[in-house]
N, CA, C and O of each residue as an XYZ file, in Angstrom:
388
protein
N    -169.748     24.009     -0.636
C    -168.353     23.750     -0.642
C    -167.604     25.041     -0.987
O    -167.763     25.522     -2.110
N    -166.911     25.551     -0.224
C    -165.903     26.444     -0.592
C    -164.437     26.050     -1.260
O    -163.625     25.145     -1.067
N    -164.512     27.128     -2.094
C    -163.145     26.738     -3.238
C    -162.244     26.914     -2.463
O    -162.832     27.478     -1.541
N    -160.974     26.813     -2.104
C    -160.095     27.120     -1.861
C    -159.351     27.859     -3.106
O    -159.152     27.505     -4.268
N    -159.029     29.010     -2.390
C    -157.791     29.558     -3.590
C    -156.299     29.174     -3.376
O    -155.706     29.001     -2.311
N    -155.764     29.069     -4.866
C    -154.450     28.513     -4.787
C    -153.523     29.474     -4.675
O    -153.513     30.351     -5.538
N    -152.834     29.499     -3.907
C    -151.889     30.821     -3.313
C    -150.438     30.299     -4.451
O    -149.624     29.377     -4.494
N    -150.742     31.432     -5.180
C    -149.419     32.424     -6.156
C    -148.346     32.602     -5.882
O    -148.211     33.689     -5.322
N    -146.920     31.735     -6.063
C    -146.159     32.120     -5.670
C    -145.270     33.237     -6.524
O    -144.829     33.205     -7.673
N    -145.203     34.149     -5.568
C    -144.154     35.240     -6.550
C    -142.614     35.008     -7.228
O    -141.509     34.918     -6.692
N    -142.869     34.974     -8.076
C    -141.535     34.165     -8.570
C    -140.312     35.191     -8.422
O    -139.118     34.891     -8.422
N    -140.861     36.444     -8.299
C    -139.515     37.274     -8.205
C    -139.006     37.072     -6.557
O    -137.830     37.211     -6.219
N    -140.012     36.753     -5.701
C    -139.606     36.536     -4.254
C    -138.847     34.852     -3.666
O    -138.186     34.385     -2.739
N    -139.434     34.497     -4.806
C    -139.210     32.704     -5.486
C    -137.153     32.947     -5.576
O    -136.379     32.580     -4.691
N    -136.773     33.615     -6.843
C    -135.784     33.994     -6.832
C    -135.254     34.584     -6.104
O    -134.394     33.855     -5.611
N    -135.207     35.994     -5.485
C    -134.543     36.652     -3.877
C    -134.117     35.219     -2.913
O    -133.176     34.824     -2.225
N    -134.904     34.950     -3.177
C    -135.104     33.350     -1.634
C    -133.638     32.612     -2.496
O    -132.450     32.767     -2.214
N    -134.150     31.934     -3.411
C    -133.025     31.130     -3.892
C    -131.615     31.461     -4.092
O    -130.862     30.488     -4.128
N    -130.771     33.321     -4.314
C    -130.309     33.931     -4.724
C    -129.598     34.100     -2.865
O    -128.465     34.476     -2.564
N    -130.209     33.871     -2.348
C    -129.700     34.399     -0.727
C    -129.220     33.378     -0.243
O    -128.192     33.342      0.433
N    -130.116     32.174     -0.625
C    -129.520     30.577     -0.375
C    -128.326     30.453     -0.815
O    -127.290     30.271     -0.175
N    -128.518     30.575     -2.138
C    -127.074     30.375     -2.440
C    -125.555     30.861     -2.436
O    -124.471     30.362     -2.737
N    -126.249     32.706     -1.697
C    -124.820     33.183     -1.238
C    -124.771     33.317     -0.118
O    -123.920     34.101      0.301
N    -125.835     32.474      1.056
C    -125.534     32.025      1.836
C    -124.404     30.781      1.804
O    -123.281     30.767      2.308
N    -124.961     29.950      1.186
C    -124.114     28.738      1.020
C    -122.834     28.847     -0.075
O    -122.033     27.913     -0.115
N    -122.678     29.933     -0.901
C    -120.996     29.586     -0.863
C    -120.414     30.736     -0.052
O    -119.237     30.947     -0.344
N    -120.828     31.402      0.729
C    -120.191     32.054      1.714
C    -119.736     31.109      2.658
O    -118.551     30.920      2.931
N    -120.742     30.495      3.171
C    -120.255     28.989      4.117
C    -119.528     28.521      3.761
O    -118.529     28.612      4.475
N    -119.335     27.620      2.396
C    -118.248     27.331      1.680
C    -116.537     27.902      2.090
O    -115.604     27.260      2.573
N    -116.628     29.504      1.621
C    -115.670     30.188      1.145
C    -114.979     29.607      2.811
O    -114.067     28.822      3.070
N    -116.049     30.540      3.830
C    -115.481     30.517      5.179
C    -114.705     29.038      5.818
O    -113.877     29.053      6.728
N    -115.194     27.795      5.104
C    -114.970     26.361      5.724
C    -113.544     26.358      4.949
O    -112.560     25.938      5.557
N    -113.401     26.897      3.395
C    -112.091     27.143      2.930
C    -111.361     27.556      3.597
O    -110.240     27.109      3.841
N    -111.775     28.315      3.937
C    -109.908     29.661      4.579
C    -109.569     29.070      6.137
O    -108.489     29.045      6.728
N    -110.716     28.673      6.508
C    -110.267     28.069      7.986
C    -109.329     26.758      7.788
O    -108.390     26.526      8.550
N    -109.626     26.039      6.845
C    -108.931     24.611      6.532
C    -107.222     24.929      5.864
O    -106.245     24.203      6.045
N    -107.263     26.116      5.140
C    -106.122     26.228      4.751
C    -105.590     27.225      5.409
O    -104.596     27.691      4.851
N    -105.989     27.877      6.708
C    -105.311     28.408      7.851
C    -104.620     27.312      8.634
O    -103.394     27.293      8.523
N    -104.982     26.720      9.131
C    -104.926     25.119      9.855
C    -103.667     24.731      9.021
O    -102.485     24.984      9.253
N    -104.253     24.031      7.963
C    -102.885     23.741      7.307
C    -101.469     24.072      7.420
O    -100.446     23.417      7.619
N    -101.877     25.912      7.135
C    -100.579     26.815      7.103
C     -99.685     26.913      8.081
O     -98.457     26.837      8.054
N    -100.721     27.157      9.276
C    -100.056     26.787     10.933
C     -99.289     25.432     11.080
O     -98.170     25.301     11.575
N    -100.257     24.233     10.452
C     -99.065     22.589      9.891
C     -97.775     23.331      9.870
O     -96.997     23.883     10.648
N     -97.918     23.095      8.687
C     -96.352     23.789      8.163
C     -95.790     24.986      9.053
O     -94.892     24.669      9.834
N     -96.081     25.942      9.045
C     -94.969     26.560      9.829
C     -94.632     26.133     11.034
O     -93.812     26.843     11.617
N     -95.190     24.750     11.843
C     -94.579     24.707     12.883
C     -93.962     23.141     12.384
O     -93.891     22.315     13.295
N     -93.609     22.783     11.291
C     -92.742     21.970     10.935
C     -91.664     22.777     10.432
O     -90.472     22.763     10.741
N     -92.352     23.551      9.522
C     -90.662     24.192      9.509
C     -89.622     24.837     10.455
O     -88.404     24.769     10.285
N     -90.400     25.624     11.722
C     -89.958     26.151     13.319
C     -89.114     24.823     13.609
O     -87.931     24.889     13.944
N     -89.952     23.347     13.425
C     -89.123     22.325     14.056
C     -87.860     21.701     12.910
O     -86.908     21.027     13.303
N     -88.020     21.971     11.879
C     -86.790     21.882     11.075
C     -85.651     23.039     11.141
O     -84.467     22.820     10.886
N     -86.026     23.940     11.410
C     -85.300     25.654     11.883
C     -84.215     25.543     13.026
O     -83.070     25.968     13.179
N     -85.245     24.650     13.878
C     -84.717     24.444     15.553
C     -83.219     22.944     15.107
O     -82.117     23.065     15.641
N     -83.489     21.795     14.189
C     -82.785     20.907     13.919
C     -81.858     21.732     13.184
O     -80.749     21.821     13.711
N     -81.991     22.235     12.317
C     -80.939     22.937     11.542
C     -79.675     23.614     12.247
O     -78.465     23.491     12.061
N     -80.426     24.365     13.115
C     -79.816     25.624     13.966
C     -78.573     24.152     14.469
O     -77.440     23.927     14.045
N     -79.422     23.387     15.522
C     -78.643     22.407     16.259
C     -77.482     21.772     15.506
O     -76.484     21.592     16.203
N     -77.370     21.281     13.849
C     -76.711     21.261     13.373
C     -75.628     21.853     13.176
O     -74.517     21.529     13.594
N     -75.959     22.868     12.442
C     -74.935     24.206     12.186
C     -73.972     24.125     13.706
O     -72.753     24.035     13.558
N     -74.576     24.161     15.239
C     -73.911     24.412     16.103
C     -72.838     23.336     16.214
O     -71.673     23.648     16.463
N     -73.230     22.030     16.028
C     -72.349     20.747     15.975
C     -71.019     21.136     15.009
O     -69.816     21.162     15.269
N     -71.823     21.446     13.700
C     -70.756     21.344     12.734
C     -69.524     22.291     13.324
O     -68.361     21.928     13.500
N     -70.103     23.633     13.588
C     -68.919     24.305     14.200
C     -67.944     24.088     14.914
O     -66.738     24.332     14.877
N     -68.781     23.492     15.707
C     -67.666     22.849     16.682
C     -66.667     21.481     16.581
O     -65.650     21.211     17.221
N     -67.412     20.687     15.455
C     -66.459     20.200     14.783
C     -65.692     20.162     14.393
O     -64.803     19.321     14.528
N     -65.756     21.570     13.390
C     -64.878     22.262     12.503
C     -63.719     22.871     13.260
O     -62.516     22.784     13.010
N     -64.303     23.468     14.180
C     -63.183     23.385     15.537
C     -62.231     22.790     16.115
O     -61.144     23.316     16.356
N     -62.499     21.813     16.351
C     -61.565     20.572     16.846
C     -60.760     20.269     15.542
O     -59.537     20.388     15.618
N     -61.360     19.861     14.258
C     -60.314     19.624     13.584
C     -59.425     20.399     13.074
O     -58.309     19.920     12.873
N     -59.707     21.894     12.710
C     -58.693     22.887     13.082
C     -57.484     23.220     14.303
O     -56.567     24.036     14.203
N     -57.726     22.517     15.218
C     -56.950     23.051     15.684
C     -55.907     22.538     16.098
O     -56.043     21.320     16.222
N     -54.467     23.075     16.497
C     -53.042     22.655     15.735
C     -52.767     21.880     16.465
O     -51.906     21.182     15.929
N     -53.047     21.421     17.755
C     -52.620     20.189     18.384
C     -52.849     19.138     17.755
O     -51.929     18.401     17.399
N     -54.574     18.790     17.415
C     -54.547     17.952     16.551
C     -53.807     17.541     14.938
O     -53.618     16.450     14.401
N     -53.543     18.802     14.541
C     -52.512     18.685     13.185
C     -51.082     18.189     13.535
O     -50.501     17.348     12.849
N     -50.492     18.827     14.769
C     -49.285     18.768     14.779
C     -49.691     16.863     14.932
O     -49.515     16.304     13.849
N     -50.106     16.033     15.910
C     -50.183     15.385     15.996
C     -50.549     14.145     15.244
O     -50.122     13.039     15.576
N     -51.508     14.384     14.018
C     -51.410     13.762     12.767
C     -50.422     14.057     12.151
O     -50.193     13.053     11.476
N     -49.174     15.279     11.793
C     -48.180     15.467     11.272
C     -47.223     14.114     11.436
O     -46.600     13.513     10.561
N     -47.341     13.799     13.113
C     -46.087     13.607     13.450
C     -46.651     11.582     13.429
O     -45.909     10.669     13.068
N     -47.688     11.470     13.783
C     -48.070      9.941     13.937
C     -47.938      9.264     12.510
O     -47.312      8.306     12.056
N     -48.920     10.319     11.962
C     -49.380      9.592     10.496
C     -48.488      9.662      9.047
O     -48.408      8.855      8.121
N     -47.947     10.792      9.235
C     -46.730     11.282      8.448
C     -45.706     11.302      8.175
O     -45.091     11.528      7.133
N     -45.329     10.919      9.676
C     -43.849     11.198     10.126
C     -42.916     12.181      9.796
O     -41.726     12.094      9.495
N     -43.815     13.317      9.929
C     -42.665     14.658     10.044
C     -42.798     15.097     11.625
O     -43.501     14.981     12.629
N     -41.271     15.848     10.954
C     -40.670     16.110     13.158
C     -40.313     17.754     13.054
O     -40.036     18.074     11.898
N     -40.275     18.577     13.774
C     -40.107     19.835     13.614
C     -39.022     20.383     13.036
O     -38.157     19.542     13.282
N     -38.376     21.464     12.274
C     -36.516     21.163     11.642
C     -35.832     21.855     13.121
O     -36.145     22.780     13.871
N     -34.806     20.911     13.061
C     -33.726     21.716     14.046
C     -32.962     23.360     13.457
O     -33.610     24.007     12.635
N     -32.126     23.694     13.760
C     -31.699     25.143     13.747
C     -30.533     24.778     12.627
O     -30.312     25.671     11.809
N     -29.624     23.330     12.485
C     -29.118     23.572     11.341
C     -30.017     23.562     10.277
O     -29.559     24.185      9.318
N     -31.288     23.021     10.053
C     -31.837     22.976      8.734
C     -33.207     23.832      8.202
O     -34.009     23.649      7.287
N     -33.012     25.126      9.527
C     -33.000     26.391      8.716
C     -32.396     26.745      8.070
O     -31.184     26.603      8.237
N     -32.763     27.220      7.274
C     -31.867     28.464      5.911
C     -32.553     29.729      6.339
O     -33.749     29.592      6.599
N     -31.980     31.090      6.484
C     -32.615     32.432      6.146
C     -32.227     33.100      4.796
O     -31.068     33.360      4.474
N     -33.124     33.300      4.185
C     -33.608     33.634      2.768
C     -33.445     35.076      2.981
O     -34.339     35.541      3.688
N     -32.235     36.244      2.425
C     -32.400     37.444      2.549
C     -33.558     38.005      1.871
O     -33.794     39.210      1.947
């Protein structure tokens, strides 16, 4: 009967092995990180592009809002409906030296 010999494992090669595993695997890690919160980031900035784009559209409304109610046709015309003032005639100027 032949002995078999029991093969020695080198524990310092034991460790290298385990030491590579494991910065194999949180390198994998790190990399599955940054891709997920790239992704994310791209989320958001193209919600905010689409809140940017609503905003903008806003702002343009309001202006033009702001427009219309500025302007003196419409005043004179609430002056005169809602108020009832009428323009003064020439006696009820006064000139103020």
């Amino acid at each position: 009967m032949k002995r078999r010999k029991k093969k020695t494992r080198n524990p310092k090669a034991l460790a290298a092995g385990l030491i590579f595993m494991s910065l194999f695997i949180v390198e994998l890690l790190f990399y599955t990180w940054c891709r997920v919160q790239s992704i994310q980031v791209r989320y958001e900035l193209s919600e905010l592009a689409a809140d940017q784009e609503r905003m903008v559209m806003l702002q343009d409304n309001l202006k033009i809002e702001l427009a219309r109610l500025k302007s003196p046709q419409r005043i004179a015309k609430i002056a005169k409906e809602q108020l009832g003032l009428i323009l003064p005639t020439n006696k009820q100027l006064m000139l103020i030296p």
